[in-house]
C-alpha positions in Angstrom: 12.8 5.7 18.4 10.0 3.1 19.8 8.1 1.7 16.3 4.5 0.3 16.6 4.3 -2.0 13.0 0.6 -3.5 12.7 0.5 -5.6 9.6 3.9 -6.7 10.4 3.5 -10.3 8.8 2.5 -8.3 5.5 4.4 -7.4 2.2 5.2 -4.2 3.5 4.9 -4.5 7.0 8.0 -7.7 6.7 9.9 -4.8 4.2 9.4 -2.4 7.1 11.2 -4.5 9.8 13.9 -5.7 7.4 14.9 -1.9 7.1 14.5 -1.1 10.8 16.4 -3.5 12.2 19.5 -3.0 10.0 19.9 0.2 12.4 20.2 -0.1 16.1 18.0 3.2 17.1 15.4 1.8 16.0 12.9 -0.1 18.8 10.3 -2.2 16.5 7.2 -3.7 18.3 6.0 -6.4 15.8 2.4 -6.8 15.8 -0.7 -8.9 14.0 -4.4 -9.5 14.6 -2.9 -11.9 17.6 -1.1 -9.7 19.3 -3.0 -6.3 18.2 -6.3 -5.9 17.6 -6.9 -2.9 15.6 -10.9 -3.0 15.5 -11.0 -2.8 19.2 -10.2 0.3 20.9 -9.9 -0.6 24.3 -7.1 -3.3 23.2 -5.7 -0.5 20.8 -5.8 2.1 23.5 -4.2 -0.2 26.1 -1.7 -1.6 23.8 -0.8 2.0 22.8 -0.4 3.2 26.0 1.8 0.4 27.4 4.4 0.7 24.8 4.1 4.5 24.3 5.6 4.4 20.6 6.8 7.7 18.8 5.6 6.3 15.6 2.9 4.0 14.6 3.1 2.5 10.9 -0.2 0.8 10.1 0.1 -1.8 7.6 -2.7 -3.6 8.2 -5.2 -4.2 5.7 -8.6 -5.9 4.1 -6.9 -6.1 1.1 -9.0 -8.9 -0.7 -10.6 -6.2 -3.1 -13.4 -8.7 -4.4 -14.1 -10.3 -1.0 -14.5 -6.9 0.3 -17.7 -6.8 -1.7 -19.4 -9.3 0.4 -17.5 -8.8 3.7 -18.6 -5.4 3.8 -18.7 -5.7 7.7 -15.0 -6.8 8.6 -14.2 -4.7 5.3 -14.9 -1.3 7.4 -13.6 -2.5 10.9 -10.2 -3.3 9.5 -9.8 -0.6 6.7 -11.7 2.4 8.7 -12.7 1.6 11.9 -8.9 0.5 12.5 -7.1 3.4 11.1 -9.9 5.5 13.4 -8.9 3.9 17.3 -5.3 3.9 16.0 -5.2 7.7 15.3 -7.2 8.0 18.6 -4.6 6.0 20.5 -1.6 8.0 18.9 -3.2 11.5 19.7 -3.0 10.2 23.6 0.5 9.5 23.4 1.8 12.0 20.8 3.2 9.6 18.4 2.8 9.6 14.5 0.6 8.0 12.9 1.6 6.1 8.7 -1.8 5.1 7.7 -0.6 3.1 4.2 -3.9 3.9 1.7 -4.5 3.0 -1.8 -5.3 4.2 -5.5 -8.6 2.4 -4.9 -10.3 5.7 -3.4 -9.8 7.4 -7.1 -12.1 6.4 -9.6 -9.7 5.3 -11.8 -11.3 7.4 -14.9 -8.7 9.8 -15.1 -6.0 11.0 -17.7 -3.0 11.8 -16.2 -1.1 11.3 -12.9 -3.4 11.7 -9.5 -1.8 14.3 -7.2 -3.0 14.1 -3.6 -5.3 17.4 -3.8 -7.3 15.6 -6.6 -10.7 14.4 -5.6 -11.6 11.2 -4.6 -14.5 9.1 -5.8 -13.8 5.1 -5.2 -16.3 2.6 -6.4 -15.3 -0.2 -4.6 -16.4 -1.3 -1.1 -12.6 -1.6 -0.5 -11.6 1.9 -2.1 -14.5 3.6 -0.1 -13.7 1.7 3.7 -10.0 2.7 2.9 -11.0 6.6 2.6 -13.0 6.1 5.4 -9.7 5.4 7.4 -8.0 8.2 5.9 -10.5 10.4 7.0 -10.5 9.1 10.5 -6.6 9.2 10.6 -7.0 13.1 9.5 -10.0 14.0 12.3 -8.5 11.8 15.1 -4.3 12.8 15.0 -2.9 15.8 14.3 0.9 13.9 13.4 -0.1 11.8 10.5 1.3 10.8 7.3 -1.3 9.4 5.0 0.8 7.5 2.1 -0.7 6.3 -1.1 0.2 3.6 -3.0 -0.9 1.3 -5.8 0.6 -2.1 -7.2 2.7 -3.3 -4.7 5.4 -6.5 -4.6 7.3 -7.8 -2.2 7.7 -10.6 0.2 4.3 -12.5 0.4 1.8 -13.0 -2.4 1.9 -10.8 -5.8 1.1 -10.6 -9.2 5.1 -11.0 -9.9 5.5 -14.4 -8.2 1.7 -15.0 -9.7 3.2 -14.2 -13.2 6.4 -16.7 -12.7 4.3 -19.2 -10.7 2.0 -19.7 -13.9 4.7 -19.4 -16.2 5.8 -22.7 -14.9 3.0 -24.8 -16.1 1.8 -22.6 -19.5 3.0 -21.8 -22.5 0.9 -18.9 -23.0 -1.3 -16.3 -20.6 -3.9 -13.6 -21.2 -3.1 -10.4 -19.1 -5.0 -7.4 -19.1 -3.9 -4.4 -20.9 -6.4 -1.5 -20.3 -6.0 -0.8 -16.8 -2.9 1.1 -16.4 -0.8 2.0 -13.0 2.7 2.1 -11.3 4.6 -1.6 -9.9 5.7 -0.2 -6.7 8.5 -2.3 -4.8 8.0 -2.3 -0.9 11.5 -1.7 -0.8 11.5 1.7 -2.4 8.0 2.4 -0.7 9.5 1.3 3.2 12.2 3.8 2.6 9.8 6.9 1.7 8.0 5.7 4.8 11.3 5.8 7.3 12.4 8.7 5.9 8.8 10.9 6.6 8.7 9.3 9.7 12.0 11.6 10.7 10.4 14.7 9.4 7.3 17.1 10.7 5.8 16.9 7.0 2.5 16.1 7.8 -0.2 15.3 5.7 -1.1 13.3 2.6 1.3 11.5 0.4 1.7 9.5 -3.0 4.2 6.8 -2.9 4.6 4.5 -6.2 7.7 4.2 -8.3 7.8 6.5 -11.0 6.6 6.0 -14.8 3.4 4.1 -15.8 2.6 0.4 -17.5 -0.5 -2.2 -18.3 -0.8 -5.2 -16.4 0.6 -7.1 -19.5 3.7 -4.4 -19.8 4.1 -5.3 -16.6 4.1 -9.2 -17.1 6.0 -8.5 -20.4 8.6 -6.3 -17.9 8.7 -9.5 -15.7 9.6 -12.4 -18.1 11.9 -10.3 -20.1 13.9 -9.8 -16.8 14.0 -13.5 -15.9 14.4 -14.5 -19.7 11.6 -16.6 -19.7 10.1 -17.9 -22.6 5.9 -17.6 -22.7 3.4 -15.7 -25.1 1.5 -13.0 -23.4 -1.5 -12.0 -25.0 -3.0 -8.5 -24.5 -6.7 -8.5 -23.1 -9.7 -6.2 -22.1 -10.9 -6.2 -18.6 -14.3 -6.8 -20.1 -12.6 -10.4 -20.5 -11.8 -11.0 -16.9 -15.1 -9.7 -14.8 -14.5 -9.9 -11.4 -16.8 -8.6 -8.4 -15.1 -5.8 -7.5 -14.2 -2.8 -10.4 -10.8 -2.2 -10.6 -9.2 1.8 -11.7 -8.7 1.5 -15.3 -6.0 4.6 -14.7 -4.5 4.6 -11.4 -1.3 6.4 -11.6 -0.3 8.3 -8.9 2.1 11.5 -8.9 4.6 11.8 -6.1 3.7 15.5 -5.9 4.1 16.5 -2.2 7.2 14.1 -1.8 8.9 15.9 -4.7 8.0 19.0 -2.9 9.5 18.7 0.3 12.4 16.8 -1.2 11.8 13.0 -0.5 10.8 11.4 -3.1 13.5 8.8 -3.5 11.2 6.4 -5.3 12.7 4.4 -9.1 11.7 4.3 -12.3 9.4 0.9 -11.6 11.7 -1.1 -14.3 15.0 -0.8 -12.0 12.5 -1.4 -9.1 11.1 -4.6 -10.8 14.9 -5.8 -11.8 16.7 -5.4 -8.5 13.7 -7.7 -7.1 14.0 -10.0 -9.5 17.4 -10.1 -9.3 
């Protein structure tokens, strides 16, 4: 099986290759901005058809939430105009298309777990570019898994190694505790994504490890596992203002991967300890 990664250099994207190359059936094709050039289509379309790849994961991402704000422009080419000439490609070659989304295109005011028939409403420039690209992924392929996730950690830069890198030089921190999600490890999330990739389950998906925390649970979580010593004080988000609004409830319910009998993801505590670990 050929294996178009875009992102590859990413959190997930690095997770994604690490599991793919443990197994020799596997053909990866390693790409970033360099070699691929997701906002263009004629480099996407060419690319594409050179390799002729049975999948395509697409990791690749404007992820800078409060950038996205002002970089509105490369904001849309990357998280929707992207998605839109890779589904394009992948419907002229027949291969499936993983277009990784976010919680971002909820509006993060609901009460309990987001299923994926729920109805979106992001008010973020980054939620609403990356529902853009789902939407393009669903008009432009007709083999695509659309995955969900929220809160992610891994190799690269995260609020985990953000929490032990500041514990190093303070005695105390202030961490939000009214927006409320799932830590999802890339590991757990690569998995779900090799194991679609196998199947003919189309369609949309929620990937996060299971049960629910605060951003200071979740620091709490983190020290407690490495025995560190450090106050963490419980804050509102009104106390941190940032450009960009984040969910205040983004938990998302692994509903269709239940269904068809794949959802493989952890509770996020033995997620967070293996990783740590």
């Amino acid at each position: 099986m050929k294996i178009i990664i875009t992102g590859a250099q990413g959190q997930l994207g690095q997770e994604l290759v690490k599991q793919l190359d443990k197994k020799y059936e596997y053909d990866v094709i390693k790409t970033d901005r360099d070699t691929l050039d997701i906002t263009n289509i004629e480099n996407v379309n060419t690319f594409t058809l050179d390799q002729n790849p049975d999948v395509v994961i697409n990791c690749a991402a404007h992820t800078a939430v409060d950038l996205c704000e002002t970089d509105m422009e490369n904001a849309y080419k990357i998280n929707a105009v992207g998605p839109r000439n890779l589904a394009i490609a992948c419907e002229k070659v027949g291969a499936k298309l993983v277009q990784v989304s976010t919680d971002y295109i909820f509006d993060g005011n609901g009460t309990r777990p987001y299923r994926e028939d729920d109805i979106t409403c992001p008010n973020s420039v980054y939620g609403t570019s990356k529902l853009m690209g789902e939407n393009f992924v669903r008009e432009f392929c007709s083999k695509y898994f659309i995955v969900r996730t929220a809160w992610l950690y891994g190799e690269g830069n995260n609020f985990v190694r953000t929490m032990l890198k500041l514990s190093e030089t303070n005695s105390e921190l202030n961490v939000v505790n009214d927006q409320i999600g799932s830590p999802t490890s890339t590991v757990d999330l690569a998995k779900a994504i090799i194991d679609l990739i196998h199947t003919e389950h189309y369609g949309i998906y929620h990937g996060t490890c299971e049960g629910q925390c605060s951003w200071y649970d979740f620091a709490k979580k983190i020290f407690e596992i490495k025995n560190i010593d450090i106050k963490v004080n419980p804050v509102t988000s009104d106390e941190f203002k940032r450009p960009a609004p984040r969910p205040k409830y983004s938990v998302l319910d692994n509903f269709m991967l239940k269904l068809v009998g794949l959802n493989s993801f952890r509770k996020w505590e033995d997620s967070l300890e293996e990783y740590l670990k």
